[in-house]
Every structure is written in structure tokens, then in C-alpha cells.
C-alpha positions in Angstrom: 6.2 -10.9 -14.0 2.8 -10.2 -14.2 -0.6 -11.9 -14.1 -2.2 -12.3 -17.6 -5.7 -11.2 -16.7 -3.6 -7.8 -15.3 -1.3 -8.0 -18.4 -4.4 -7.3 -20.6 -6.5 -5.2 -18.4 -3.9 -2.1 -17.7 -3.6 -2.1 -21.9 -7.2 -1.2 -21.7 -9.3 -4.0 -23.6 -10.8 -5.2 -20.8 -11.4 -5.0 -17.0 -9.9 -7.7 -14.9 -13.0 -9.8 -14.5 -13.5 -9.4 -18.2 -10.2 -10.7 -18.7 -10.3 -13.6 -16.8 -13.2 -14.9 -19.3 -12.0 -14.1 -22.0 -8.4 -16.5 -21.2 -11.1 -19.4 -20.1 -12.6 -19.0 -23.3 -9.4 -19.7 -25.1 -9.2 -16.2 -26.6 -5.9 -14.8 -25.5 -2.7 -16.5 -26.4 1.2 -15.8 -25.3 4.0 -15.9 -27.5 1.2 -18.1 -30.1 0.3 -20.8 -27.7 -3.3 -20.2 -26.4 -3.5 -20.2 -22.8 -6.7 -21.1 -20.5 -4.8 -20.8 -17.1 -6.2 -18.0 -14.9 -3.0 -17.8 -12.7 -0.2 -17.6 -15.5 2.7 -14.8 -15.4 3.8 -13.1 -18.3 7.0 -10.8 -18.8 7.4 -7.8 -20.5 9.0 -9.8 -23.4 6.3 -11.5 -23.6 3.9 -11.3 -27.2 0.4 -11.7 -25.8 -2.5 -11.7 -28.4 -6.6 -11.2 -27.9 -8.7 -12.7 -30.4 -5.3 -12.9 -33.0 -4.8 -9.2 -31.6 -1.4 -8.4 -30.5 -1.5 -6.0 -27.2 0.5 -3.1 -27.9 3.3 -2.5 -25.3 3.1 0.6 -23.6 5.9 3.3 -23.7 8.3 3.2 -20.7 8.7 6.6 -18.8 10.7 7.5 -16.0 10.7 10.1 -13.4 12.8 11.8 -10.1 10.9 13.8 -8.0 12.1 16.1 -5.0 8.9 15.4 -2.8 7.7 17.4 -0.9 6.4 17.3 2.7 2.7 16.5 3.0 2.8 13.8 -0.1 1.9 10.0 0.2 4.2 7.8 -2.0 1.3 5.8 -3.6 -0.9 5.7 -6.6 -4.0 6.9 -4.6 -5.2 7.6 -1.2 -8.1 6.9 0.9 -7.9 9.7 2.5 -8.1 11.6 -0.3 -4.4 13.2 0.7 -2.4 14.6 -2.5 0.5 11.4 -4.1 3.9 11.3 -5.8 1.8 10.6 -9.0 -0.7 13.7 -9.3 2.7 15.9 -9.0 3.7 14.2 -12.4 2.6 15.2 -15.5 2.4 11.9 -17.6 -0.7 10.1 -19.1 0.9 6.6 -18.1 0.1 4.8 -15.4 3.0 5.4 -13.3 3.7 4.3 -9.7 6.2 5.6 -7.0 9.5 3.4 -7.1 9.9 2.5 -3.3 8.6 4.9 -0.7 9.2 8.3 1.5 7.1 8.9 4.5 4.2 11.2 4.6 6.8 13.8 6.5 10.0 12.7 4.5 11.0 14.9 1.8 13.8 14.4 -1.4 14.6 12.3 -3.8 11.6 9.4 -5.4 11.4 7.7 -8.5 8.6 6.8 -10.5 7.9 5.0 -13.7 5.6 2.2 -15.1 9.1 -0.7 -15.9 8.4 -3.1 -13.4 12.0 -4.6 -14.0 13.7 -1.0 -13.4 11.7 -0.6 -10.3 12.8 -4.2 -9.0 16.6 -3.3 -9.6 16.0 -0.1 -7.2 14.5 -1.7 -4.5 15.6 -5.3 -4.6 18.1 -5.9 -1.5 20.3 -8.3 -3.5 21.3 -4.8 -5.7 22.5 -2.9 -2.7 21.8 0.5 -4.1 23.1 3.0 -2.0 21.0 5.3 0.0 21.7 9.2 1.2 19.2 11.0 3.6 20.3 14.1 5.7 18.5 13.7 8.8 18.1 16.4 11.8 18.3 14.8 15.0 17.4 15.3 18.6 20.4 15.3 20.9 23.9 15.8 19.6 25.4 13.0 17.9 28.7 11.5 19.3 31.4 9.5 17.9 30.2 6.3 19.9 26.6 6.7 18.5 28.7 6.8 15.4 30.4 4.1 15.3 27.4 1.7 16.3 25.6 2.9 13.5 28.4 2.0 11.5 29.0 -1.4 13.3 25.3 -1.9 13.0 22.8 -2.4 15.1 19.6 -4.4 15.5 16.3 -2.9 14.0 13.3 -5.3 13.7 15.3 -8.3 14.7 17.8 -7.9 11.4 21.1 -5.9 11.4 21.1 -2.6 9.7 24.2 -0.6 9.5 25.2 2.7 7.9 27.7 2.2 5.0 28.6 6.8 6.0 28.2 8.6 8.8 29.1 12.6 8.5 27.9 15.2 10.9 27.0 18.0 9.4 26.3 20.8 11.7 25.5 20.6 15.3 23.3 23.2 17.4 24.0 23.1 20.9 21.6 25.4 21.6 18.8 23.8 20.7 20.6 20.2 21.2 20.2 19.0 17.7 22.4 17.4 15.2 22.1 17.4 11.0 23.9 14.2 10.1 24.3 12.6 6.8 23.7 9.2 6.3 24.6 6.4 3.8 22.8 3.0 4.1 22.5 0.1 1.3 19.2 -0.8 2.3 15.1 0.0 2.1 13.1 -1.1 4.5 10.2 1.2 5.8 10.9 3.9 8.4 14.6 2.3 8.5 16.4 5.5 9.0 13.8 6.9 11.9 14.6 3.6 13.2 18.2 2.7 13.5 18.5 6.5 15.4 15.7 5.8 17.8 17.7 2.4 18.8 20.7 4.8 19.7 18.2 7.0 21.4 17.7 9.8 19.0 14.2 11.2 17.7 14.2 12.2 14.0 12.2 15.7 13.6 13.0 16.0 9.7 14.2 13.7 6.9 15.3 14.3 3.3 16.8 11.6 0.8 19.1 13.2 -1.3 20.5 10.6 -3.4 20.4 7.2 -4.1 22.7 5.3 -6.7 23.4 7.8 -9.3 20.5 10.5 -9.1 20.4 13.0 -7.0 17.8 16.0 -6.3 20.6 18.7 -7.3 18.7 21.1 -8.8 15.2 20.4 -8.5 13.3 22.3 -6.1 10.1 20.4 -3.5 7.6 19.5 -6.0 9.8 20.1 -8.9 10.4 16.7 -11.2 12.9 15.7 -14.6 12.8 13.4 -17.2 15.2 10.4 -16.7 17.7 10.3 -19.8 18.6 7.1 -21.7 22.0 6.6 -20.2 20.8 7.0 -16.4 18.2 4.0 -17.9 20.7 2.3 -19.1 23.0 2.4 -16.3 20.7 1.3 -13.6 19.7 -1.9 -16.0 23.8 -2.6 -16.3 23.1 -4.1 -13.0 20.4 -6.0 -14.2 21.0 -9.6 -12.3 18.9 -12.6 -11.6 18.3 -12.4 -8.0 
């Protein structure tokens, strides 16, 4: 759900302020009932109409990018850094579904369907989650099976749903481990290691749900098709 004054400036007639006089005025109307109401939400099924005009409802797009290192998951920076979006050629107004850290590489989606983006990052969907972290320190079985058990990050229980070591350097006392987790708050993988006493020095997602970064290289993106669309929307609940 969306604010109308938003609704109608992202489809370009006006800019937000603009928009916000022209629904006191009496001028825009949803679904044929005129509406005056600076703070009312509109979905995307939603007719709404300027001036007897109905707005035209933009084409949905969707994206999966292998980002790579050095790349902020927003629209834009203030920092002027490079984002997700300027590696996607698209003239929609897309935004990063979700987000990898600065230093975290792999697997991102973007698009501009608020209702797909919810179903990927709302907690009540569970979507499942792979990263492939390197770790300081070699990982044991007891590490293991806390991170299974779960353990407190933040005050709320996280646990890992998979835990699979994948090589370990005794040398240079490091582990790569694979991880599985149903959940996506910020920073949470860096975070449930450091509570078993582990520093993360790299992190890549490799999957979550259904996609996966097979075959893309960093910086390289694809084109969802209808039936990974579709699929993700089978899940389509009301939360």
C-alpha cells in the first residue's frame, strides 16, 4: 500500500507537493470516488484518476544480481558510492529487494512490485536463505550444533535451518561454511558467528528460495522469467 500523493507522483504528473494539492482540490479520485484525504493508501489494484485521467500503471520488471563487493544495496548514496540499481540496465524505477552489506557479495533482487518485494522479505514467508561464509577459527561440531539450536542475536533467537563445512584451512585457521537460515535481519549472519566467537572476513549469498547466482558472474544480472514470478506470488498470503 502506498500513499496517494506518492501513487501519482512516481507516474510522473506531478511532484509530491504538487500532488498533495491537487487531492485537496478534489482533483484525483480512486476507483471513481473522489478523494480529499492527504494520508489515504492505495494498492496496486487500485484505478486512480487525475482530472478524469486514469494513471497508467507502470510495467513490472524484475531482476537477480550477483553483486559485487564494493556496491551499496540502495537506490542512491550520499556518499556518492556506486548501488545495486546503476549496475541494472532498466529505465524503471527499481529498488534493491532486501539488502547485502557494502562487503557482502551474491545473490540480490530488484524490481519495482512492492507486493513481490514484501513476499521476499516478510518474516511470516520464511524464505530460505544460503550464504557461504569464510570464517576465522575452525568451526567445530559444538559451534555447530548451537547454531543449529539457536542462539540469541539482538535479544531474539536466530537459528540456522543448515550447517555444512565446506573446507577448512588449518593453516591459516579458517573455515568456509555454508549456511542456511529462514530469516533477514541486517548483518544477521556476521552476527550469529560473532556470538559463537567467530569473525566473518568474507560473505556471499548464493541462494535464497528458488534463485540462485549459478551462472552469473560479480556484476553480471538476468531477467526474471514469468514462472519464477509466478512461483514466488504462489505464496502470496495475508500476513
Amino acid at each position: 500500500m502506498k500513499r496517494l500523493q506518492k501513487v501519482i507522483s512516481e507516474a510522473g504528473i506531478a511532484s509530491r507537493r504538487k500532488a498533495e494539492d491537487l487531492i485537496v482540490a478534489g482533483k484525483v479520485s480512486v476507483n471513481g470516488k473522489i478523494i480529499t484525504e492527504l494520508g489515504y493508501k492505495v494498492s496496486g489494484n487500485d484505478i486512480v484518476s487525475v482530472d478524469g485521467k486514469e494513471l497508467k500503471k507502470e510495467d513490472k520488471v524484475y531482476f537477480l544480481l550477483n553483486k559485487p563487493r564494493g556496491v551499496v544495496s540502495t537506490t542512491s548514496d550520499e556518499v556518492d558510492r556506486k548501488t545495486v540499481v546503476e549496475l541494472i540496465d532498466t529505465d524503471k524505477a527499481i529498488f534493491p529487494v532486501g539488502r547485502l552489506d557494502y562487503d557482502t557479495t551474491g545473490l540480490i533482487l530488484l524490481t519495482n512490485d512492492g507486493d513481490f518485494a514484501n513476499i521476499i522479505t516478510h518474516p511470516s514467508y520464511g524464505l530460505k536463505k544460503t550464504y557461504i561464509a569464510k570464517i576465522s577459527g575452525i568451526l567445530n561440531k559444538e559451534k555447530v550444533t548451537l547454531l543449529k539450536d539457536g542462539i540469541l542475536v539482538d535479544g531474539k533467537k536466530s537459528k540456522a535451518l543448515r550447517v555444512k563445512t565446506r573446507r577448512i584451512d588449518k593453516n591459516k585457521n579458517t573455515s568456509i561454511v555454508e549456511i542456511e537460515v529462514a530469516e533477514g535481519r541486517n548483518h544477521i549472519i556476521k552476527k550469529m558467528f560473532n556470538e559463537i566467537g567467530y569473525d566473518v572476513l568474507k560473505l556471499k549469498r548464493e541462494k535464497i528460495d528458488i534463485f540462485t547466482i549459478q551462472g552469473l558472474k560479480s556484476g553480471e544480472y538476468r531477467k526474471l522469467t514469468v514462472k519464477e514470478v509466478k512461483t514466488i506470488y504462489s505464496y502470496k498470503k495475508n500476513p
